[in-house]
CHARMM internal coordinates of N, CA and C (Angstrom, degrees):
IC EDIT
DIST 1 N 1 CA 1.4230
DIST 1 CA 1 C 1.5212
ANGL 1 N 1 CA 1 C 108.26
DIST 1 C 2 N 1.1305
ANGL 1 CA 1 C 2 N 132.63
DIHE 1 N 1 CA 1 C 2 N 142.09
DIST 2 N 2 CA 1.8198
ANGL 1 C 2 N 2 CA 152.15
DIHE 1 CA 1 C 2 N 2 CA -147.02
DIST 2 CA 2 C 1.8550
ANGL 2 N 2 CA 2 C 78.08
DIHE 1 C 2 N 2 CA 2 C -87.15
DIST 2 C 3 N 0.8861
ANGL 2 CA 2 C 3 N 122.72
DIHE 2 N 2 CA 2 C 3 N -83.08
DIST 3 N 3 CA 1.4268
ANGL 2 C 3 N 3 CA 126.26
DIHE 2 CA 2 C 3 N 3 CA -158.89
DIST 3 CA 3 C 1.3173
ANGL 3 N 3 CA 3 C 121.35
DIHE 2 C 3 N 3 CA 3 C -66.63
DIST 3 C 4 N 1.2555
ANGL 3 CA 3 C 4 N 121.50
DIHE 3 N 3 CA 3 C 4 N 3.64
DIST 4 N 4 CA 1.6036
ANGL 3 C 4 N 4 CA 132.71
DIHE 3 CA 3 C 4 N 4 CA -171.68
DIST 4 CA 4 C 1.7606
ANGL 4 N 4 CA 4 C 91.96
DIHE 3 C 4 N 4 CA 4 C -80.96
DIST 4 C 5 N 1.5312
ANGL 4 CA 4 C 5 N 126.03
DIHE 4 N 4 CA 4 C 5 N 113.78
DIST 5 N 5 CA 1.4918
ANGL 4 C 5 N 5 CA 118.53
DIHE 4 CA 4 C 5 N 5 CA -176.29
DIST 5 CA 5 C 1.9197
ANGL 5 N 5 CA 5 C 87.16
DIHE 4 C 5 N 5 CA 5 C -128.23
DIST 5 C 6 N 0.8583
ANGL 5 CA 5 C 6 N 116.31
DIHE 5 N 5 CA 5 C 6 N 136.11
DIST 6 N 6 CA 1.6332
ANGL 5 C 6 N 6 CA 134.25
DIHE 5 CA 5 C 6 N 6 CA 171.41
DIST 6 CA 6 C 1.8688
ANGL 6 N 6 CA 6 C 98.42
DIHE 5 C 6 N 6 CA 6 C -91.31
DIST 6 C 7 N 0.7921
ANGL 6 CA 6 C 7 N 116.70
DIHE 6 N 6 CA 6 C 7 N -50.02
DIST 7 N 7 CA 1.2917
ANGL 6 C 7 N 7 CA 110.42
DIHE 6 CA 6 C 7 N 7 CA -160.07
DIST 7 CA 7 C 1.5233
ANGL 7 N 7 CA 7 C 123.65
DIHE 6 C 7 N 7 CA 7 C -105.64
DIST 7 C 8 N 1.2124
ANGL 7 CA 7 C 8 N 112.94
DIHE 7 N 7 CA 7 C 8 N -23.10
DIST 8 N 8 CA 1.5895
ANGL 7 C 8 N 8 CA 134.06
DIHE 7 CA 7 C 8 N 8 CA 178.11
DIST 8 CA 8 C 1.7813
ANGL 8 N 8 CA 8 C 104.75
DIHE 7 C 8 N 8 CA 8 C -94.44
DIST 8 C 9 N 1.3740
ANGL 8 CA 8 C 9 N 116.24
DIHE 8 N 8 CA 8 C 9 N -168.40
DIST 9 N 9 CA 1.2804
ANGL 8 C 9 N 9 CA 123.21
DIHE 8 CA 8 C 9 N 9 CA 171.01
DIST 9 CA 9 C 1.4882
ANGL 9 N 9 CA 9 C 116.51
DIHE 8 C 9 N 9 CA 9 C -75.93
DIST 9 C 10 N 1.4742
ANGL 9 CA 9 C 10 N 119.33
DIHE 9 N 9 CA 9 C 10 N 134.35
DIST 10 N 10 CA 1.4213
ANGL 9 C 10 N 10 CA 116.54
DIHE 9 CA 9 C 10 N 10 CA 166.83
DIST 10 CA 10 C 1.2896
ANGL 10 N 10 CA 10 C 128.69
DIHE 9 C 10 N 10 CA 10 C -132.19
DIST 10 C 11 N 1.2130
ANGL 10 CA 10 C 11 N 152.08
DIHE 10 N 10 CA 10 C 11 N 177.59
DIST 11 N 11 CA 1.6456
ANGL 10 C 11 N 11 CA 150.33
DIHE 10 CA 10 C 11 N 11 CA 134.77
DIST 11 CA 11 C 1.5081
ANGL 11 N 11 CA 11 C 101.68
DIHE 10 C 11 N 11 CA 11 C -16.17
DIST 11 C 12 N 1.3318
ANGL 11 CA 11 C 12 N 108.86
DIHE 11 N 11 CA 11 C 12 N 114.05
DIST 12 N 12 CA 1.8273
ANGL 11 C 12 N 12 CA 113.83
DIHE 11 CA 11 C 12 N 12 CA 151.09
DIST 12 CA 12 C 1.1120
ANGL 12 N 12 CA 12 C 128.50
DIHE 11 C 12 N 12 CA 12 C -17.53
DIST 12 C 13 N 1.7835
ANGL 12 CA 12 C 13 N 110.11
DIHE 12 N 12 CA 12 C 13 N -59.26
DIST 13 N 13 CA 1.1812
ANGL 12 C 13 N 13 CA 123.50
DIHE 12 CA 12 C 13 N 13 CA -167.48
DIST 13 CA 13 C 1.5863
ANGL 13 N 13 CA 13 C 104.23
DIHE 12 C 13 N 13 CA 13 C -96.59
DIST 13 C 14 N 1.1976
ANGL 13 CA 13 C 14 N 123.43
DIHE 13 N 13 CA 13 C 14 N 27.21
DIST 14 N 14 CA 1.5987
ANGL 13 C 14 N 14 CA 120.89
DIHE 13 CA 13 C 14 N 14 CA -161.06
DIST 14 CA 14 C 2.0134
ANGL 14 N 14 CA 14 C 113.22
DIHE 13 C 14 N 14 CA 14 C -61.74
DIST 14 C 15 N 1.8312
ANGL 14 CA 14 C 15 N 84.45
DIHE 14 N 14 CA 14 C 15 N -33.14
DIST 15 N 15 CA 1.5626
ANGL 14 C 15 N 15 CA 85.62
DIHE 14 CA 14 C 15 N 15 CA -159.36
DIST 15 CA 15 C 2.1215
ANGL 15 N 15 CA 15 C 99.25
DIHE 14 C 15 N 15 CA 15 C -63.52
DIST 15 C 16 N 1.5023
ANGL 15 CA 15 C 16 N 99.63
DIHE 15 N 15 CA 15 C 16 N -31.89
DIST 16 N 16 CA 1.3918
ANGL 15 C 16 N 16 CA 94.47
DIHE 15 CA 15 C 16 N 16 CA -174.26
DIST 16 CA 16 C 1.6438
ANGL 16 N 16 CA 16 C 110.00
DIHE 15 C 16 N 16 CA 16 C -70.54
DIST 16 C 17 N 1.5159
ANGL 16 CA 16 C 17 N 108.01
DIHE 16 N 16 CA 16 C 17 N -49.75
DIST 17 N 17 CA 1.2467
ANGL 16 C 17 N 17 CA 97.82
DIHE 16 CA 16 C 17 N 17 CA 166.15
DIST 17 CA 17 C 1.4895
ANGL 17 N 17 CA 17 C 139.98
DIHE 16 C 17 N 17 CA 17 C -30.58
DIST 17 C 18 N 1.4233
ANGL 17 CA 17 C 18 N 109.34
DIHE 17 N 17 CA 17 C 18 N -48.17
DIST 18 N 18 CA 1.3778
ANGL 17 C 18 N 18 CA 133.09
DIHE 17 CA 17 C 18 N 18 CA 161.96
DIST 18 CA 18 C 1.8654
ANGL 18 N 18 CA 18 C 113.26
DIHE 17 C 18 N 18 CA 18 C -40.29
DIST 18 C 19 N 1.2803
ANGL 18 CA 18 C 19 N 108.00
DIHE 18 N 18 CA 18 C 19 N -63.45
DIST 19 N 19 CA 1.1394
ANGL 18 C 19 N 19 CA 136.31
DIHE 18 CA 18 C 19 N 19 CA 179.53
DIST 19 CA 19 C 1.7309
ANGL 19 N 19 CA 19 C 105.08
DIHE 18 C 19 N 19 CA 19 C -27.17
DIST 19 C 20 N 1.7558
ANGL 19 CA 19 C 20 N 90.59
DIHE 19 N 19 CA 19 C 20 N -78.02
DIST 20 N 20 CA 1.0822
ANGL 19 C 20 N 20 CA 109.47
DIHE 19 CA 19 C 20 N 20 CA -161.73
DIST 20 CA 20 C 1.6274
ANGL 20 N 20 CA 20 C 105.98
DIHE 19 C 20 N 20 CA 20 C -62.11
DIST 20 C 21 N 1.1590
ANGL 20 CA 20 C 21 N 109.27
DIHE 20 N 20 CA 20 C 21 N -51.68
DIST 21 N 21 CA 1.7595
ANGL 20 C 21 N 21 CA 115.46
DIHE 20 CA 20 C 21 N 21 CA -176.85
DIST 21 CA 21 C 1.8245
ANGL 21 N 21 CA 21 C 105.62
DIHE 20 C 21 N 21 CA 21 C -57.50
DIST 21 C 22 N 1.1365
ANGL 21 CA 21 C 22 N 124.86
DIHE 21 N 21 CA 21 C 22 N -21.77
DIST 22 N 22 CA 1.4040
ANGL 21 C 22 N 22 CA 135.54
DIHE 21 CA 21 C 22 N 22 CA 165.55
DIST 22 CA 22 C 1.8453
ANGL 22 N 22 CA 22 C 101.15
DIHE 21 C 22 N 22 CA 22 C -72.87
DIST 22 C 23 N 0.9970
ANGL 22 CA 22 C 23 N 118.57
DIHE 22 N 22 CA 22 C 23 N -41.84
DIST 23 N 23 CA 1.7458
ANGL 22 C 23 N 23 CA 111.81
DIHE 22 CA 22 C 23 N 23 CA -179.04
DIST 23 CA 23 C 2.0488
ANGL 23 N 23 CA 23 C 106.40
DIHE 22 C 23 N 23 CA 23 C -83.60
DIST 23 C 24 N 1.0634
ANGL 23 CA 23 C 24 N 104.96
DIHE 23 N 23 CA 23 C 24 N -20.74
DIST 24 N 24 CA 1.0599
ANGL 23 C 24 N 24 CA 102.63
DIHE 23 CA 23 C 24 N 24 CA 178.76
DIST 24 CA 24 C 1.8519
ANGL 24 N 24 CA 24 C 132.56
DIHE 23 C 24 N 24 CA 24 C -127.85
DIST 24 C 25 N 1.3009
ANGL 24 CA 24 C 25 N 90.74
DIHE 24 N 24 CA 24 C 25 N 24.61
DIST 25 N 25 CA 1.5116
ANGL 24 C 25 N 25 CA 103.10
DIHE 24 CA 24 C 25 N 25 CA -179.55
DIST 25 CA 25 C 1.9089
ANGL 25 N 25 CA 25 C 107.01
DIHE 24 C 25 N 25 CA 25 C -126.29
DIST 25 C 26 N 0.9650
ANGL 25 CA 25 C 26 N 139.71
DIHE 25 N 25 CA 25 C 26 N 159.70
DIST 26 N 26 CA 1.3461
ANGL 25 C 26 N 26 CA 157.49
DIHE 25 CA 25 C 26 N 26 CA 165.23
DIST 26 CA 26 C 1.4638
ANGL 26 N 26 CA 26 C 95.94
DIHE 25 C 26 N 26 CA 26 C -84.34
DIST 26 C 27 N 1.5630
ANGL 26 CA 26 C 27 N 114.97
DIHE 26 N 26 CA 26 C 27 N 108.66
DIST 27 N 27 CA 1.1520
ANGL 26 C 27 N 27 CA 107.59
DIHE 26 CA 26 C 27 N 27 CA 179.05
DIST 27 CA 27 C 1.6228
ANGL 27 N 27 CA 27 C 113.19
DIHE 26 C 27 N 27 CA 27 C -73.69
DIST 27 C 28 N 1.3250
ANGL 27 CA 27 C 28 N 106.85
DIHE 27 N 27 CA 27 C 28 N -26.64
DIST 28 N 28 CA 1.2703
ANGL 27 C 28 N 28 CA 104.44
DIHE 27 CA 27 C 28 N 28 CA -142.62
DIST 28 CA 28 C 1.8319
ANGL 28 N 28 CA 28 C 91.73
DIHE 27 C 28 N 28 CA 28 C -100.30
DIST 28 C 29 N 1.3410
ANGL 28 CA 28 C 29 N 116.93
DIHE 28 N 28 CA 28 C 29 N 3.80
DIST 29 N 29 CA 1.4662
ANGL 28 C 29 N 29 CA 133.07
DIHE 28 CA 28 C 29 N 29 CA 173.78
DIST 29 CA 29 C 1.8435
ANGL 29 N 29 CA 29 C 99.70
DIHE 28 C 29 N 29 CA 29 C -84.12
DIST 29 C 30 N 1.4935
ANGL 29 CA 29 C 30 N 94.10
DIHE 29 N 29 CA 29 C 30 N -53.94
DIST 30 N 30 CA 1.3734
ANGL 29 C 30 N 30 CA 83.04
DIHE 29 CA 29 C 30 N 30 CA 172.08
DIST 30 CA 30 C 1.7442
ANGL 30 N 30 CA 30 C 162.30
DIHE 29 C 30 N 30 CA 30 C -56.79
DIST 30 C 31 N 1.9263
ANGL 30 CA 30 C 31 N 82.68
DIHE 30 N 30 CA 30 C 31 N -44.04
DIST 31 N 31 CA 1.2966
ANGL 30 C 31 N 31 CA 126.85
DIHE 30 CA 30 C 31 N 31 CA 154.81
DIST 31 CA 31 C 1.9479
ANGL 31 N 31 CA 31 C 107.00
DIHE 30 C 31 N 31 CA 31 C -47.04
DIST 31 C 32 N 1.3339
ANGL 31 CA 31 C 32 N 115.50
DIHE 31 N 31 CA 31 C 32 N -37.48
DIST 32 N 32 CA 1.5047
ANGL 31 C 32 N 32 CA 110.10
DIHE 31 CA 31 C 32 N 32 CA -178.33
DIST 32 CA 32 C 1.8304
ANGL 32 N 32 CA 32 C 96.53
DIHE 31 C 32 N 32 CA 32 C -91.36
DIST 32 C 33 N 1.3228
ANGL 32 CA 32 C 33 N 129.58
DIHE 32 N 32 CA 32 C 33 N -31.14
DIST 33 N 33 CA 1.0848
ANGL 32 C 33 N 33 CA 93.35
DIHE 32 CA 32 C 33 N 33 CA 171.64
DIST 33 CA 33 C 1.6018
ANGL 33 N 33 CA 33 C 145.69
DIHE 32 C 33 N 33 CA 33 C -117.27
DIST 33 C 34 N 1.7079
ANGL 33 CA 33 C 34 N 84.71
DIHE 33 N 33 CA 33 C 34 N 41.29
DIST 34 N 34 CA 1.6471
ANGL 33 C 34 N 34 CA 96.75
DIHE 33 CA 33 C 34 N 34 CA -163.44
DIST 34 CA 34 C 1.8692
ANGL 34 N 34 CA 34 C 68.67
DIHE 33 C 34 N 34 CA 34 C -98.77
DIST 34 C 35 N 1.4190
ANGL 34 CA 34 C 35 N 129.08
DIHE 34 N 34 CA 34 C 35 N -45.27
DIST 35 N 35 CA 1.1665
ANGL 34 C 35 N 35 CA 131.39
DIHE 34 CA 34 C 35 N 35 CA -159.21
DIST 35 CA 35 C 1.7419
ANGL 35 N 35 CA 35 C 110.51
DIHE 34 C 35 N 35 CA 35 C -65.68
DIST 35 C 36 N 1.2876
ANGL 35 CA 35 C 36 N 123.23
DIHE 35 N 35 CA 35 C 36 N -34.97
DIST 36 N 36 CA 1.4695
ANGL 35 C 36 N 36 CA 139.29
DIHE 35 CA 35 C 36 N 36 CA 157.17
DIST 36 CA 36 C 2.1611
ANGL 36 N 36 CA 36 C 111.87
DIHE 35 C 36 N 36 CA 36 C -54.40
DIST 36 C 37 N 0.9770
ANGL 36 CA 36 C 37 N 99.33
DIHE 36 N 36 CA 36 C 37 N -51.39
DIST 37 N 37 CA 1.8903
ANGL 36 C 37 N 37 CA 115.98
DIHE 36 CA 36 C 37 N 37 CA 166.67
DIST 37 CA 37 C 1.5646
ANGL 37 N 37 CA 37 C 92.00
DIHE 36 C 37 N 37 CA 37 C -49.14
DIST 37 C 38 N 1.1739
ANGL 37 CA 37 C 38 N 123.13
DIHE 37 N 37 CA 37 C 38 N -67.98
DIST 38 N 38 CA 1.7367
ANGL 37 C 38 N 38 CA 132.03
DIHE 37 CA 37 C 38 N 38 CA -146.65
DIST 38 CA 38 C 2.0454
ANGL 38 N 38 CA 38 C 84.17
DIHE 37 C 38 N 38 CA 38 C -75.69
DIST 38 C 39 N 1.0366
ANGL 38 CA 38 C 39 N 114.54
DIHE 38 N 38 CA 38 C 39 N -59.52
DIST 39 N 39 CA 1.5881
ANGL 38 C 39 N 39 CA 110.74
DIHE 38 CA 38 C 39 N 39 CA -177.91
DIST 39 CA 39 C 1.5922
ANGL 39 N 39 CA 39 C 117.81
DIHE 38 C 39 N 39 CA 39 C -60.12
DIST 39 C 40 N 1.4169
ANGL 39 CA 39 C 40 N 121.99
DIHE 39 N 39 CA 39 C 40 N -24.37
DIST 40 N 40 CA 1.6307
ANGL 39 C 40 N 40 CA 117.39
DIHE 39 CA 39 C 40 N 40 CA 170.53
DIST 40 CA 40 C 1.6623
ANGL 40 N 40 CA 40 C 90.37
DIHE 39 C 40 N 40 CA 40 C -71.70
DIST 40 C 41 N 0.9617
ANGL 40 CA 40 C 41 N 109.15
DIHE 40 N 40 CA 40 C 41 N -57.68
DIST 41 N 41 CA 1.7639
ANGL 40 C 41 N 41 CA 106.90
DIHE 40 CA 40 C 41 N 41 CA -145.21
DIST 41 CA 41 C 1.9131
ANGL 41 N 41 CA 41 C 89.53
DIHE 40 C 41 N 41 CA 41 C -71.69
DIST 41 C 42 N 0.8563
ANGL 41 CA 41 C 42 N 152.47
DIHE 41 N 41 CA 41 C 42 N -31.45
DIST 42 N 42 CA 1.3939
ANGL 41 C 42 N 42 CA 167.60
DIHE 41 CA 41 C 42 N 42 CA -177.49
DIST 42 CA 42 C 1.9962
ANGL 42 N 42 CA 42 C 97.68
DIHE 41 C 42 N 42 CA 42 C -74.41
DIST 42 C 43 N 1.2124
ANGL 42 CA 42 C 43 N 97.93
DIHE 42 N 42 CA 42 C 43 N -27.14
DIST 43 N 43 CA 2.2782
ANGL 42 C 43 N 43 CA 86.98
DIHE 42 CA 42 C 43 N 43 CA 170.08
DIST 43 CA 43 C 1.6715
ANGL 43 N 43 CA 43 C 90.54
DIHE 42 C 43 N 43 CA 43 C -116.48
DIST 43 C 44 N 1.1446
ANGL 43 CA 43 C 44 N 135.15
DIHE 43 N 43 CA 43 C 44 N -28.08
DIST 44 N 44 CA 1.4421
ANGL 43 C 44 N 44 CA 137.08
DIHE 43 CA 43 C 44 N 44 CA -177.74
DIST 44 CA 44 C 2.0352
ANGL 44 N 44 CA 44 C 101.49
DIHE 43 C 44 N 44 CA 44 C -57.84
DIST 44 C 45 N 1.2104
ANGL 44 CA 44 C 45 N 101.78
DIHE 44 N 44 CA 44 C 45 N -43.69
DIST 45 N 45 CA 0.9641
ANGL 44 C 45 N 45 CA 110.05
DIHE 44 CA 44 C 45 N 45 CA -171.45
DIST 45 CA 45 C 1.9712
ANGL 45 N 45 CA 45 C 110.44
DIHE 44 C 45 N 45 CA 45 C -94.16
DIST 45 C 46 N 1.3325
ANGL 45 CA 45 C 46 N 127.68
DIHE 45 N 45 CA 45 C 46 N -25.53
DIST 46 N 46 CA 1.3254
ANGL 45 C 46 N 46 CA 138.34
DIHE 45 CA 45 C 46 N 46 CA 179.95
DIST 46 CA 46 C 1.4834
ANGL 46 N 46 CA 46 C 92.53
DIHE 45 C 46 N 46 CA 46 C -81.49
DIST 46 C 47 N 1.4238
ANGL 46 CA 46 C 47 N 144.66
DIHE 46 N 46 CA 46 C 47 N -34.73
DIST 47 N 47 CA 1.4319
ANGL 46 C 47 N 47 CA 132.89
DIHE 46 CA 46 C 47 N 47 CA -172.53
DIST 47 CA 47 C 1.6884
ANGL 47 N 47 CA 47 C 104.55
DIHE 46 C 47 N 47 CA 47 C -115.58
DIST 47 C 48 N 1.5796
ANGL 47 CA 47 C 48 N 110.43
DIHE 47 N 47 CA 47 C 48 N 41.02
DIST 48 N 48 CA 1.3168
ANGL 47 C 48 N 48 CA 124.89
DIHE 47 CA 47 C 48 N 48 CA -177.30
DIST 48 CA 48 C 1.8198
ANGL 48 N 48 CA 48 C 107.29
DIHE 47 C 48 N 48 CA 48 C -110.78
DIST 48 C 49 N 1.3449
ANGL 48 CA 48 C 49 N 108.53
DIHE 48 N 48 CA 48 C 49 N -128.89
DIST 49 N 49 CA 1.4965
ANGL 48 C 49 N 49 CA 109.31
DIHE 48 CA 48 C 49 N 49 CA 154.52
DIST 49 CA 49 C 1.8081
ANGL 49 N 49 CA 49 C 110.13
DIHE 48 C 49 N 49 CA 49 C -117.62
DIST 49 C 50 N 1.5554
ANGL 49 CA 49 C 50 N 86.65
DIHE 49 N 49 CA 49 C 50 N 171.01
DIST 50 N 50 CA 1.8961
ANGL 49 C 50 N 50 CA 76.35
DIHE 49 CA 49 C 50 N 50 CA -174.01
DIST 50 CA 50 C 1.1919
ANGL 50 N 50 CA 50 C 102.31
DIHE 49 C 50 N 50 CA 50 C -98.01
DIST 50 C 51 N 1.1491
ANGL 50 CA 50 C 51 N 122.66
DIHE 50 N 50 CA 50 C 51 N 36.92
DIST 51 N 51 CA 2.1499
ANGL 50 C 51 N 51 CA 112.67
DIHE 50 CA 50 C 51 N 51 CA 147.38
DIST 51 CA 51 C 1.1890
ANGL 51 N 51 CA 51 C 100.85
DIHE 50 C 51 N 51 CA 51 C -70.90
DIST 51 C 52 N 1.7696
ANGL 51 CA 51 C 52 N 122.22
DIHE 51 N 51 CA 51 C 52 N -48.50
DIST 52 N 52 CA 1.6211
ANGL 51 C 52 N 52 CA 106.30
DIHE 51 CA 51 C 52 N 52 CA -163.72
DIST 52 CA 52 C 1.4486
ANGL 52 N 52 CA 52 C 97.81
DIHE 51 C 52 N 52 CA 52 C -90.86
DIST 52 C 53 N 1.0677
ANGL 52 CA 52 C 53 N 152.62
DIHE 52 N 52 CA 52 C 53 N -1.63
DIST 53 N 53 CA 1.5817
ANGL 52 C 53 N 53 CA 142.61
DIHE 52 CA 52 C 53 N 53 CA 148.63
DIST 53 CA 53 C 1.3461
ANGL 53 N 53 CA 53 C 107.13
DIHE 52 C 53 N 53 CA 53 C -62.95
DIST 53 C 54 N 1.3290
ANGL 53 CA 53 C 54 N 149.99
DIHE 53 N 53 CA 53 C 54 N -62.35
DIST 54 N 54 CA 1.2350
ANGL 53 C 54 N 54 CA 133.36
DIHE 53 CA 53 C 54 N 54 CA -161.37
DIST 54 CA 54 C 1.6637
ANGL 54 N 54 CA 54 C 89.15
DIHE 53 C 54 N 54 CA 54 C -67.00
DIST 54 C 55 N 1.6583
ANGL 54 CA 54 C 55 N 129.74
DIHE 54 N 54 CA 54 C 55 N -42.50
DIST 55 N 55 CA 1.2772
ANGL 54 C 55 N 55 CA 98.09
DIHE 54 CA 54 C 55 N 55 CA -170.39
DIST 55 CA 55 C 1.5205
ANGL 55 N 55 CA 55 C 125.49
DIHE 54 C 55 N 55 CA 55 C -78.06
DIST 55 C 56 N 1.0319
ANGL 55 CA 55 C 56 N 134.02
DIHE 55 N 55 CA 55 C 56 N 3.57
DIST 56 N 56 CA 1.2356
ANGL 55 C 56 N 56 CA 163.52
DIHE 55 CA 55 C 56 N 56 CA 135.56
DIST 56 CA 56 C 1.6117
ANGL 56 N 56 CA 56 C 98.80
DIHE 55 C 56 N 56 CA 56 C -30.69
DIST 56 C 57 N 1.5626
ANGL 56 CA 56 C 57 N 115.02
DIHE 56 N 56 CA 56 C 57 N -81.90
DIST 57 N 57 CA 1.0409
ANGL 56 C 57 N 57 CA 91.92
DIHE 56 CA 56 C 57 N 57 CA -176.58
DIST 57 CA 57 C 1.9931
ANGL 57 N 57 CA 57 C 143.38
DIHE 56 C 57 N 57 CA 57 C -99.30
DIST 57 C 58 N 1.4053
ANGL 57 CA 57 C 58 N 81.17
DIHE 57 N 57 CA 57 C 58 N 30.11
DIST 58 N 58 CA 1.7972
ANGL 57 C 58 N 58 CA 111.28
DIHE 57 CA 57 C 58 N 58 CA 173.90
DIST 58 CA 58 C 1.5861
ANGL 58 N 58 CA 58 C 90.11
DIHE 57 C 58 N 58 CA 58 C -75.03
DIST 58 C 59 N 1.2149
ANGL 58 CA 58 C 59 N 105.97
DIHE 58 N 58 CA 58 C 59 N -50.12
DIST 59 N 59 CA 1.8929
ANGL 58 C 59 N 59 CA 114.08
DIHE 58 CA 58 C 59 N 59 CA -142.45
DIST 59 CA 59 C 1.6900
ANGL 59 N 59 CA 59 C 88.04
DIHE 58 C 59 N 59 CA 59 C -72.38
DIST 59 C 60 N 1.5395
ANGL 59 CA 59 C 60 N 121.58
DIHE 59 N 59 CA 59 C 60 N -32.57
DIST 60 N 60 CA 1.1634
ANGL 59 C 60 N 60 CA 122.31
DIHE 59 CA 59 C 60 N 60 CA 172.67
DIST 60 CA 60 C 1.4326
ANGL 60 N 60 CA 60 C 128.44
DIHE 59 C 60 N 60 CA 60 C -38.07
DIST 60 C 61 N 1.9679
ANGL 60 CA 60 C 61 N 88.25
DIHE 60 N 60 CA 60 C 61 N -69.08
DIST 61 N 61 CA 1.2304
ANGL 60 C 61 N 61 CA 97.31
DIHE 60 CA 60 C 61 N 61 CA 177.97
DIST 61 CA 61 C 1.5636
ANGL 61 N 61 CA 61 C 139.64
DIHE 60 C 61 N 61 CA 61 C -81.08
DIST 61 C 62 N 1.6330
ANGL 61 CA 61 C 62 N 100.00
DIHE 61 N 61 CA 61 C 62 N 17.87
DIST 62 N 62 CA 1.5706
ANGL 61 C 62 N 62 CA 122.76
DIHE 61 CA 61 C 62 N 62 CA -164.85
DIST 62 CA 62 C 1.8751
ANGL 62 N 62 CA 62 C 81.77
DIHE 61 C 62 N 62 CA 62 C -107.92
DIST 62 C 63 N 0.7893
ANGL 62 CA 62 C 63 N 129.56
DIHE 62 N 62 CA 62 C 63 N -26.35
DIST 63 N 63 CA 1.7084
ANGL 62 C 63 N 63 CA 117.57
DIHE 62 CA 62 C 63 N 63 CA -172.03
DIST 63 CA 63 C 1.9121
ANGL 63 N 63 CA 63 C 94.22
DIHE 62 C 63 N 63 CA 63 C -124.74
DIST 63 C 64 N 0.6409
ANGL 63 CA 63 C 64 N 121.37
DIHE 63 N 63 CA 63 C 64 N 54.33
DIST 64 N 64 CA 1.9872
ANGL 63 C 64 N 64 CA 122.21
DIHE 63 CA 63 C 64 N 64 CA 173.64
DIST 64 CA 64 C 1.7179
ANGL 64 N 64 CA 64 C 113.80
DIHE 63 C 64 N 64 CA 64 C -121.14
END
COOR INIT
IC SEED 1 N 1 CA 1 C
IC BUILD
């Protein structure tokens, strides 16, 4: 889940939130289309200008 953060700030209720979206989601449905989202916006953005490619790949190397 995108918003699940261990170490930064989160939702109060995150762990249940978590929980529940884990009992009721297809992870592995999801996992393909958060990963399909990240690949449009990743050529949307590579055949754009390169302000949003270099920030693209700052944001990379700031969470790797």
């Amino acid at each position: 889940m995108l918003y699940f953060f261990e170490t930064e700030w989160t939702l109060r209720d995150i762990a249940e939130v978590s929980a529940v979206f884990g009992q009721e989601c297809d992870q592995a449905e999801y996992e393909a289309k958060i990963a399909g989202l990240i690949r449009l916006s990743w050529t949307t953005d590579r055949e754009g200008n390169q302000h949003d490619l270099e920030a693209w790949k700052e944001a990379v190397r700031k969470n790797s």
